[in-house]
C-alpha positions in Angstrom: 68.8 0.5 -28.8 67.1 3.5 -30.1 65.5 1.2 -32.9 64.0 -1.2 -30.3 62.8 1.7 -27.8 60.9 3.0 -31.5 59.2 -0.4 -31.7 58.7 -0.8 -27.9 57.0 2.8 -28.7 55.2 1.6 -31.7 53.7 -1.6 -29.7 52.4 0.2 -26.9 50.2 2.9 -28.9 49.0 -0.3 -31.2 47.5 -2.5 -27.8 44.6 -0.4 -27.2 43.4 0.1 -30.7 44.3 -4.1 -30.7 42.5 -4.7 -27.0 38.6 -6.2 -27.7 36.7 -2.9 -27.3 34.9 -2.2 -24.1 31.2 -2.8 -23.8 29.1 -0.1 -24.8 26.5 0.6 -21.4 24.6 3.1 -23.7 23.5 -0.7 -26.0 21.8 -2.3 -23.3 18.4 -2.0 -23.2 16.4 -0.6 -20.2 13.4 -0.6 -18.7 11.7 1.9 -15.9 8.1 2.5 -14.9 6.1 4.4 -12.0 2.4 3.8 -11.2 0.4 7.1 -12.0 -1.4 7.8 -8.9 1.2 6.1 -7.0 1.8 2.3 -5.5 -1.1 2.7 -3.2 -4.7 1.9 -4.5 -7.9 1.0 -4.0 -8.4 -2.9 -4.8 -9.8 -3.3 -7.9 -9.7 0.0 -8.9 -7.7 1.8 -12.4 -3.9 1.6 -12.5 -2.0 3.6 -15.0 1.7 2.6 -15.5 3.9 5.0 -17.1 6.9 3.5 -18.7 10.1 4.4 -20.9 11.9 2.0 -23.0 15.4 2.6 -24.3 18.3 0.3 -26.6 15.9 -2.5 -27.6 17.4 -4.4 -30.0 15.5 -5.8 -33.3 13.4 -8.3 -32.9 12.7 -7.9 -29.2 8.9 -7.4 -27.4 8.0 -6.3 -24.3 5.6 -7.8 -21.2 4.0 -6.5 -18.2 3.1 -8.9 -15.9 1.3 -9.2 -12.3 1.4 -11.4 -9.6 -1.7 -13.3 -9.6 -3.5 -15.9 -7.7 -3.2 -17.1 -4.6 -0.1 -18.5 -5.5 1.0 -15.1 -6.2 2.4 -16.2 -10.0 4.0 -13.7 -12.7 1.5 -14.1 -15.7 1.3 -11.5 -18.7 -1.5 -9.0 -18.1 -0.1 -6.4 -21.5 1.7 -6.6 -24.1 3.4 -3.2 -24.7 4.5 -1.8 -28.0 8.9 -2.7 -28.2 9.3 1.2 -28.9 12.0 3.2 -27.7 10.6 5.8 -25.6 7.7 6.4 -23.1 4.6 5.1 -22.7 1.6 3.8 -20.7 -1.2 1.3 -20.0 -3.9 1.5 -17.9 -5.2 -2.0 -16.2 -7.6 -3.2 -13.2 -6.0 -3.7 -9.9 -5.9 -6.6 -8.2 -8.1 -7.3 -5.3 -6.5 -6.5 -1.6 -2.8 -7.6 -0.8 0.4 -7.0 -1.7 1.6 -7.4 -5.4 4.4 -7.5 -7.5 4.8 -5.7 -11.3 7.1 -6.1 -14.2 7.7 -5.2 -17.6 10.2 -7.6 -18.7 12.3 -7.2 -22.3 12.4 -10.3 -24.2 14.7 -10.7 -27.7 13.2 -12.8 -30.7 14.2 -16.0 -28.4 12.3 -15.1 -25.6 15.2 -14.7 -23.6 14.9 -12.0 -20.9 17.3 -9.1 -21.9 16.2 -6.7 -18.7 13.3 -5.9 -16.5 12.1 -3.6 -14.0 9.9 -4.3 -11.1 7.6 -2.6 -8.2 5.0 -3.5 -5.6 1.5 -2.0 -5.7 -0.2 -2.4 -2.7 -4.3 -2.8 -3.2 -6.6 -1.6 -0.2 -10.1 -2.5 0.6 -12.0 -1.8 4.0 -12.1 -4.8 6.9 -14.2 -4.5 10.0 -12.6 -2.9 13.1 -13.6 -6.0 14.7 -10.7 -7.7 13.2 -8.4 -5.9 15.8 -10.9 -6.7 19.1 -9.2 -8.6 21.6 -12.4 -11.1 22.0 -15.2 -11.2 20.0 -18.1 -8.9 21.1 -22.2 -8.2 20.1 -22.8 -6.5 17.2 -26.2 -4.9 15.8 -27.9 -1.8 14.9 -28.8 0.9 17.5 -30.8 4.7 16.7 -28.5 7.3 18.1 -29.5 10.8 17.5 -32.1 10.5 15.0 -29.6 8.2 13.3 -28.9 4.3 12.6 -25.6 3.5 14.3 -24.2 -0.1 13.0 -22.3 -1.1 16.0 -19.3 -3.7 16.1 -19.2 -3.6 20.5 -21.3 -1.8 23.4 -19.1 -0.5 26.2 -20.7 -0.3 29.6 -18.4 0.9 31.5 -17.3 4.4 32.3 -13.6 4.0 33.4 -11.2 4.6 30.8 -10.1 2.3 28.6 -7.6 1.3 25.6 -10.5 -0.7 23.9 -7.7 -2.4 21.9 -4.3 -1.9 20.7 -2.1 -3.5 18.3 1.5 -4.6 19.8 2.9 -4.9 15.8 2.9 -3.0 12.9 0.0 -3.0 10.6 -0.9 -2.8 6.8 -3.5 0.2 7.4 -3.9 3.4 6.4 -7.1 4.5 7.8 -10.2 4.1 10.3 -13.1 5.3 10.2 -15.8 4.8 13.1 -19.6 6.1 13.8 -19.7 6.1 17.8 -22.6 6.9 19.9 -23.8 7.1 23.9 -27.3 6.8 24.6 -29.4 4.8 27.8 -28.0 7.1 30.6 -27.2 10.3 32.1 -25.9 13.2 29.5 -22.5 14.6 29.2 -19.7 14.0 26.7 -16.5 11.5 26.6 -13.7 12.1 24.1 -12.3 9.0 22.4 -9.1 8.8 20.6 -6.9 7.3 18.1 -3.7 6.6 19.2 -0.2 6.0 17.4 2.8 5.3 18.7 4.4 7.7 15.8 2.1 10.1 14.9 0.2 12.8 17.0 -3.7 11.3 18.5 -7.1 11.9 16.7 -10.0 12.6 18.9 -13.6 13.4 19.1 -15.4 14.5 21.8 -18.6 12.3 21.8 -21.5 14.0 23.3 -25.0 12.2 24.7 -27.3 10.6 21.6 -25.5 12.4 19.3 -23.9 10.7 16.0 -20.5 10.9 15.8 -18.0 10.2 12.9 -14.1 9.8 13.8 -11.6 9.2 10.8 -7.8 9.6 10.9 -4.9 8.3 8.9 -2.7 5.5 10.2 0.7 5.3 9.5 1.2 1.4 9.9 2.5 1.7 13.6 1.2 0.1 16.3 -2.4 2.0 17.6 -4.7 2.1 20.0 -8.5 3.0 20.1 -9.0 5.0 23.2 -11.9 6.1 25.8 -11.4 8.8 28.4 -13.7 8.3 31.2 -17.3 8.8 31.2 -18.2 11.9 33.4 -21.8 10.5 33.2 -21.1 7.4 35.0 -24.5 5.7 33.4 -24.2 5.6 29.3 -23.6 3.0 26.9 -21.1 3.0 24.7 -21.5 1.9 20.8 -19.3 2.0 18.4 -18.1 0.4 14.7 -16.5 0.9 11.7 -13.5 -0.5 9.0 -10.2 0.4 8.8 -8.4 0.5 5.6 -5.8 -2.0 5.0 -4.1 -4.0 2.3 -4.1 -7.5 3.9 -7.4 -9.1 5.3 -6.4 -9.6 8.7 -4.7 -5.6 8.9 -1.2 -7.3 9.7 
């Protein structure tokens, strides 16, 4: 009895130098990248991707590629050097929209061992006009010994959401040039509304120029008139708002 317990013994401290190894996480190759000024850009602007490269095995090479097109296809924009460690590239963005990077690992088969992908989201202006409820006149106009490029006239003096967005959007600014002129003077504030974020107003005084701006955090918003005091002055306005889809949604 004792011999067998001394083999039983014997057997169990052999099976786990016997038992296939496990695999070794620390041999499979990975992949990671950021985008140097961050995911959001202006469309076709510089984009510098930082990357680190760890485990490749012999033989292996590495790709970045870009959705492309309007068919929004993963082509090879870079080929980057198979070297353990960190690197980067620097490429155009693509025009406005939404798209999706990769560096992929590849072994001497072209067989895809790992990759590692983000969005970068491209921006370019769009006229506010794109958010107006109906279509209105647009046109040039001299408002305080400036040129005011109007997208509507308002003639009315009651106060007024001109417009406002019931969904989320893909914006991240707006900037307007607003003017009153062809009336009696005073001022009317107008404001940019959000339904997460506190409003961004101006107080818009007779045939005076006035520029608005304020960041948008992809909520719903409004553009805004408080009444005007003067009962008798036109309202102009226009601008672009900065968004990564052409429609703003």
């Amino acid at each position: 009895m004792r011999f067998r317990t001394g083999l039983a013994l014997v057997a169990a401290t052999l099976l786990p130098v016997l038992a296939a190894p496990a695999a070794d996480a620390a041999t499979t190759p990975s992949v990671n990248f950021t985008f140097g000024k961050g995911a959001r850009v202006d469309a076709s602007s510089k984009v510098t991707i930082n990357y680190s490269l760890a485990n490749l095995p012999k033989g292996s090479h590495v790709e970045l590629r870009r959705e492309t097109g309007s068919s929004h296809t993963y082509k090879v924009i870079n080929t980057l050097k198979p070297v353990n460690g960190n690197g980067s590239v620097t490429t155009k963005a693509p025009t406005q929209g939404r798209w999706g990077y990769r560096i992929f690992v590849l072994n001497s088969k072209d067989e895809v061992l790992t990759y590692r992908g983000h969005w970068l989201y491209a921006y370019s202006n769009i006229s506010v006009s794109k958010f107006f409820p109906k279509k209105y006149s647009s046109g040039t106009i001299g408002v305080g010994n400036r040129l005011l490029a109007y997208d509507a006239k308002i003639p009315t003096n009651r106060a007024m959401d001109f417009f406002a967005t019931t969904r989320n959007t893909t914006c991240r600014s707006i900037t307007l040039g607003l003017g009153r002129i062809n009336g009696f003077t005073g001022s009317r504030r107008v404001k940019v509304l959000q339904t997460n974020a506190p409003a961004t107003s101006k107080l818009l005084p007779f045939d005076t120029y006035v520029s608005l701006s304020a960041n948008l955090t992809g909520a719903p918003f409004a553009l805004h008139f408080d009444e005007d005091p003067s009962n008798s002055a036109d309202t102009y306005f226009g601008g672009t708002v900065n968004c990564y889809s052409a429609s703003g949604f």
